[in-house]
N, C-alpha and C positions, 0 to 999 in steps of 0.2 A: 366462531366459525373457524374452526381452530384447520388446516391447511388448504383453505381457500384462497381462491388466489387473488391479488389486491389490484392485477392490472386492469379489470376490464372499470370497475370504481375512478380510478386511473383517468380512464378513456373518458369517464362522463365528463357533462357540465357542470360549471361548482353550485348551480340552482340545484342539479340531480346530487349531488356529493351531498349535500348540506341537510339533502330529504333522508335521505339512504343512512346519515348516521345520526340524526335527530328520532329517525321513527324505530329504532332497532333499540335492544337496551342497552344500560351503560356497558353491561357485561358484554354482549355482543357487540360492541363498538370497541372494547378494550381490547378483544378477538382480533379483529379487523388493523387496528395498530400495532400490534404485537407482530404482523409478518409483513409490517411494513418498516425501508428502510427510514433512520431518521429525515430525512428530507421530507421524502413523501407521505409521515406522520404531521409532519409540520403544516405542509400543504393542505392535507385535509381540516387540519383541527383549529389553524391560525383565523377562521372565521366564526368562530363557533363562541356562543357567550359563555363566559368565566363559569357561570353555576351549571351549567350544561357538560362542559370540559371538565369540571371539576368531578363532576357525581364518574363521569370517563375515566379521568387517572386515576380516581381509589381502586378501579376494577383492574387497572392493569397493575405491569409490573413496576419496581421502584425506577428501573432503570432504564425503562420504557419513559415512564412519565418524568422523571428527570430531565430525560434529552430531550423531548418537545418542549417543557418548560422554561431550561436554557435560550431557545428559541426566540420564545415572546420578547417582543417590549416589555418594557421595566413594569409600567402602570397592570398591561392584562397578567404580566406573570405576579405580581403582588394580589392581585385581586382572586386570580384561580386559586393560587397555594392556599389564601385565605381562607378558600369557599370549600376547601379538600376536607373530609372528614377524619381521617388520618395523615397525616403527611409528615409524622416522623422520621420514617426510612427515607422518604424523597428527600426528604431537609438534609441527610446525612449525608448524601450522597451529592446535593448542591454545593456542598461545600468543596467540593475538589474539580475540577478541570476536566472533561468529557477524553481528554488525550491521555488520562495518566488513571493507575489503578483505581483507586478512592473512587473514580468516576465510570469507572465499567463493571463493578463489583454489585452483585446480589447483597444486599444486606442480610436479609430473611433466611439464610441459608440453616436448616435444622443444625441443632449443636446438643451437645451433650456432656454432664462434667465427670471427668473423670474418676471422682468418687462416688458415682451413680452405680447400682446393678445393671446388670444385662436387662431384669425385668422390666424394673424404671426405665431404663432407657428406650424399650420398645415399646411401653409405653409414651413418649415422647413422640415418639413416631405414630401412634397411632391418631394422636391429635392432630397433623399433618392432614389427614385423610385422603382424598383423590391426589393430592400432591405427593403424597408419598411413595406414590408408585414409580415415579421418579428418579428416586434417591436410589442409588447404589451402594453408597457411603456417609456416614454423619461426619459431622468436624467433632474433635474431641478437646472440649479446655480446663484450664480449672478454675480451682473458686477465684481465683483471682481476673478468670476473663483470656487469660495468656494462652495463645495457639498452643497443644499437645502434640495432635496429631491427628489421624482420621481411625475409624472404623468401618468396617463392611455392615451393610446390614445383613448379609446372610450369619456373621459370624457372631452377631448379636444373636439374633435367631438360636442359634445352635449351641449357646453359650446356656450354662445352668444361670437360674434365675438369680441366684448369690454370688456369678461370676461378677468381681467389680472392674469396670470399662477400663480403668487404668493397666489393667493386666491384659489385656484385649487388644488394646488402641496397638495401631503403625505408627510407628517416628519417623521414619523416610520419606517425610512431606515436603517439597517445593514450598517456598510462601516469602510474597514480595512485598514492599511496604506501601502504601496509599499512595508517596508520589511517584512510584515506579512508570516511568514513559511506558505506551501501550504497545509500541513496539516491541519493547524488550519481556515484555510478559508475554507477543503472540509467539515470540522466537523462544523462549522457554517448554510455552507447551508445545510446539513443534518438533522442538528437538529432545524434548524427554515424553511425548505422547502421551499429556497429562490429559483428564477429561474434563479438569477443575484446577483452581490454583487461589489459596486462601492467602488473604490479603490483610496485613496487619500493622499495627500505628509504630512509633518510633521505639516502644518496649517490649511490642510483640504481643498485645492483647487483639485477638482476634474482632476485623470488622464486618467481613464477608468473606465470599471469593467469586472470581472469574469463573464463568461457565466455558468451555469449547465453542456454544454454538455465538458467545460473544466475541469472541478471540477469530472466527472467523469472518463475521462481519469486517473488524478491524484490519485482518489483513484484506482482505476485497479493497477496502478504503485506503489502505496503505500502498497497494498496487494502483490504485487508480489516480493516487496521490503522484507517485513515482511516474506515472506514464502522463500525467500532464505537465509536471514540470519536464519532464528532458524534451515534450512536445513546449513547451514554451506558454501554456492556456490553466494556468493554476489559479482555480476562483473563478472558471468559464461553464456555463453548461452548452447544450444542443440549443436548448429554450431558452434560455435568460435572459437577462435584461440585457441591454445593448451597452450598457452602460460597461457593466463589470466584464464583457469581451472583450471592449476596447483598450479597458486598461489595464486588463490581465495579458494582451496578446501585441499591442501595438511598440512596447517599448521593446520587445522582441523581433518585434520584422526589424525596426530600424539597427537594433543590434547585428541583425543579418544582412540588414544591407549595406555596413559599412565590412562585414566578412566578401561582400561580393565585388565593394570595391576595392578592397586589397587583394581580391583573385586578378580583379580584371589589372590591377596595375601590375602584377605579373605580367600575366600575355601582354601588355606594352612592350615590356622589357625585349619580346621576342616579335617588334612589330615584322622588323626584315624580314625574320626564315619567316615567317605566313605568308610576306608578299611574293614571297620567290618559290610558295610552294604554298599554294590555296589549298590542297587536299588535309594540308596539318588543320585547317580549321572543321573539316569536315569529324575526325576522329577526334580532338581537342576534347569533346565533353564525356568522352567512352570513361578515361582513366580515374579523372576527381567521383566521377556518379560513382562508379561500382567502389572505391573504397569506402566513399562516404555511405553508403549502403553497408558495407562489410562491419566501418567503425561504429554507426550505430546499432547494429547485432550485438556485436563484441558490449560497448556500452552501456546496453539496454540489461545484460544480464549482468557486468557488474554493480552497477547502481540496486539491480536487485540483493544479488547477494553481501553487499555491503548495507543493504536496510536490513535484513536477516541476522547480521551479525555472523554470517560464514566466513567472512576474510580477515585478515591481522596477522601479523607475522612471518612465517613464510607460507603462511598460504598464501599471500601476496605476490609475493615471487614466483609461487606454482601457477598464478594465474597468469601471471605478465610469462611466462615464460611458455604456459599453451594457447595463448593467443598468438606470439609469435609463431609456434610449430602451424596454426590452423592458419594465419595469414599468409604462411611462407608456401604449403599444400593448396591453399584455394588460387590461392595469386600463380604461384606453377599453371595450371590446370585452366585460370581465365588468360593466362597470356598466349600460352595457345591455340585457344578459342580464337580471340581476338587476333591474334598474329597471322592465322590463317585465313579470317574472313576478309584482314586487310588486303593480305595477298589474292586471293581470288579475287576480289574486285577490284585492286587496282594493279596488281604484277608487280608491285614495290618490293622488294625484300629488306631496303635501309627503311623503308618507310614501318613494314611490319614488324622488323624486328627492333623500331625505335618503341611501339606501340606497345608487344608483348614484353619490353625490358622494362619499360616505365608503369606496367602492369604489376607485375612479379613486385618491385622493389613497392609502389606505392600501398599493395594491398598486405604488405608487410610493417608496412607507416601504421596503417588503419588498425591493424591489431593491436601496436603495441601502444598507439592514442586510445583507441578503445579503452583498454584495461589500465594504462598509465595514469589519463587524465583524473577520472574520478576517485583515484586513488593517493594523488596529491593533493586535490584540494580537498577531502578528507583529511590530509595530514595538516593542512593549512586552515581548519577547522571551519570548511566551508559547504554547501551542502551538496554532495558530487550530484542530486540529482537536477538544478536548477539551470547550471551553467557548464556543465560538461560536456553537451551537443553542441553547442556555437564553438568550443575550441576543439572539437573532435573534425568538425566538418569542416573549420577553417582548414586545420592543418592536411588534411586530404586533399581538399582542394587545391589550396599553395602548392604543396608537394606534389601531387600529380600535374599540375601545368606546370611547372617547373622542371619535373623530369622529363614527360613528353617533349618538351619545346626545348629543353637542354639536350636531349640529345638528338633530336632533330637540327639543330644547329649544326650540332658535329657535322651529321652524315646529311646533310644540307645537299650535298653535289651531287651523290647519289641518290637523293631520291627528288630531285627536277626531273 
């Protein structure tokens, strides 16, 4: 059921799940997984008996049935592999880590040797059959197995029958080794617009290669990875167990809540000016929220472009250095804002212009924490995207009550 859509399956109950891919065949059940992510493969098939799920993953892909494989317990994933009537390529592909090449690679990718004809080789392809409609390109190796290069297949096509492939083939191929991080393979085909990226052992014998529509999965995953850690819920879902929210998200409130009692033992510091002028408590929350807001913008995109592998160097510098420019323009532009609202409603002018100065200078903090922090503890070989929000939002916070109530202090007489 090849671009069907897998949510309304999704929607049912697992008594209707279990009807829906027991009575459809393996082939159309392999359909049905194939546009599903691995979780929600997992979900479906995690009930289903071993000789049932097995006759299932021969129909799909290697890399398909791999990843719900990995899934099972020890006992049902021994039992299915067992019951698979081929399970070669899957086997090949167990052996490496679902994070790193080995593990996101097509095995089965058509290939071709380089001492072959054009003839022969489109021959090759013709035993492909409905799959081959597919291919744009063959991998090219030699007798030895060892990456060459790739071929067009139009250029096979158009080649005389005696042209030999090694005369044919492109050399300007991309190709990374089995344990290459999956990261660094989606930022390869990203940044050179590959459609494929062949993946090879420690000598350079051809195993497979990465597809595009794999690479994108991966970064989906890798984004979504990145936006629960700097939220603090990594290992959390919407539905899950209560179990694993609690322990993915609880040792992080109380991280925050010891950043909130070191805000609040600041504002101690300034018990007086608040006694001697209640209205500073009233503005008190304006200055920390909108940096803290600003620094995690600023944040949110270096953690990204540092999962990317965009930054090093002085592009490090260029960013730390238009964070500041955007902090110092936004912070201008909100202390204004604010400067005036204070005035309009209270006729203060020491009081507003404590307001808009502690503005300007903190949403200047927040840039240069934004892009600073995760870009240290990257240097400090740590992961910017796990702990870089509790020290970005600390230091906002600190420093905008600090400023506010610091110079409020000052102009203290002025604004009773």
């Amino acid at each position: 059921m090849p671009g069907s859509s897998t949510a309304p399956l999704l929607e049912l109950s697992e008594s209707e799940q279990d009807a829906i891919i027991t009575e459809t065949t393996p082939e159309d059940s392999a359909d049905i997984l194939e546009h599903m992510s691995r979780d929600e493969a997992v979900q479906v098939t995690e009930r289903l008996e071993p000789g049932l799920l097995a006759d299932i993953l021969d129909e799909a892909s290697p890399d398909t049935a791999a990843d719900i494989l990995r899934a099972m317990p020890a006992e049902q994933f021994a039992e299915t592999l067992d019951s698979m009537e081929d399970s070669s390529d899957v086997e090949s592909l167990l052996e490496y880590a679902d994070d790193v090449a080995g593990g996101l690679m097509t095995p089965d990718f058509p290939t071709v040797v380089d001492t072959q004809n054009a003839h022969s080789a489109i021959d090759t392809l013709r035993f492909l059959e409905p799959d081959a409609q597919r291919v744009s390109s063959v991998i090219v190796v030699g007798n030895d197995g060892k990456l060459v290069g790739q071929v067009s297949v139009i250029r096979l096509a158009l080649a005389r029958a005696r042209d030999i492939v090694g005369d044919l083939v492109e050399f300007d191929l991309f190709s990374v080794t089995a344990d290459t991080d999956q990261e660094e393979c989606a930022r390869l085909m990203q940044h050179y617009d590959l459609d494929k990226i062949p993946v090879v052992d420690e000598t350079g014998v051809f195993l497979g290669v990465i597809l595009a529509d794999d690479i994108v999965d991966v970064a989906q995953q890798e984004a979504a990875e990145d936006m629960y850690r700097i939220a603090g819920v990594e290992g959390a879902s919407a539905l899950g167990p209560l179990k694993d929210s609690v322990r993915s998200r609880l040792p992080w409130l109380f991280v925050n809540l010891g950043t909130i009692f070191l805000a609040a033992s600041v504002i101690a510091l300034f018990e007086s000016t608040i006694s001697r002028a209640v209205a500073l408590a009233v503005f008190l929350p304006i200055v920390p929220s909108m940096a803290g807001m600003g620094g995690v913008q600023t944040l949110t995109l270096a953690v990204r472009a540092i999962a990317l592998g965009e930054l090093g160097g002085r592009r490090d510098l260029r960013l730390v250095g238009r964070e500041l420019y955007l902090g110092l323009f936004h912070g201008l532009i909100l202390a204004v804002a604010v400067a005036a609202v204070a005035f309009i409603w209270r006729g203060n002018i020491a009081l507003s212009g404590a307001l808009g100065a502690a503005m300007l200078v903190n949403m200047v903090v927040a840039g240069l924490a934004g892009a600073g922090v995760p870009l240290m503890l990257r240097r400090q070989g740590m992961d910017p995207a796990v702990s870089s929000a509790v020290f970005v939002t600390t230091l906002t916070d600190v420093s905008g009550i600090f400023l506010f109530l610091g110079l409020a202090t000052i102009l203290i007489t002025h604004i009773q």
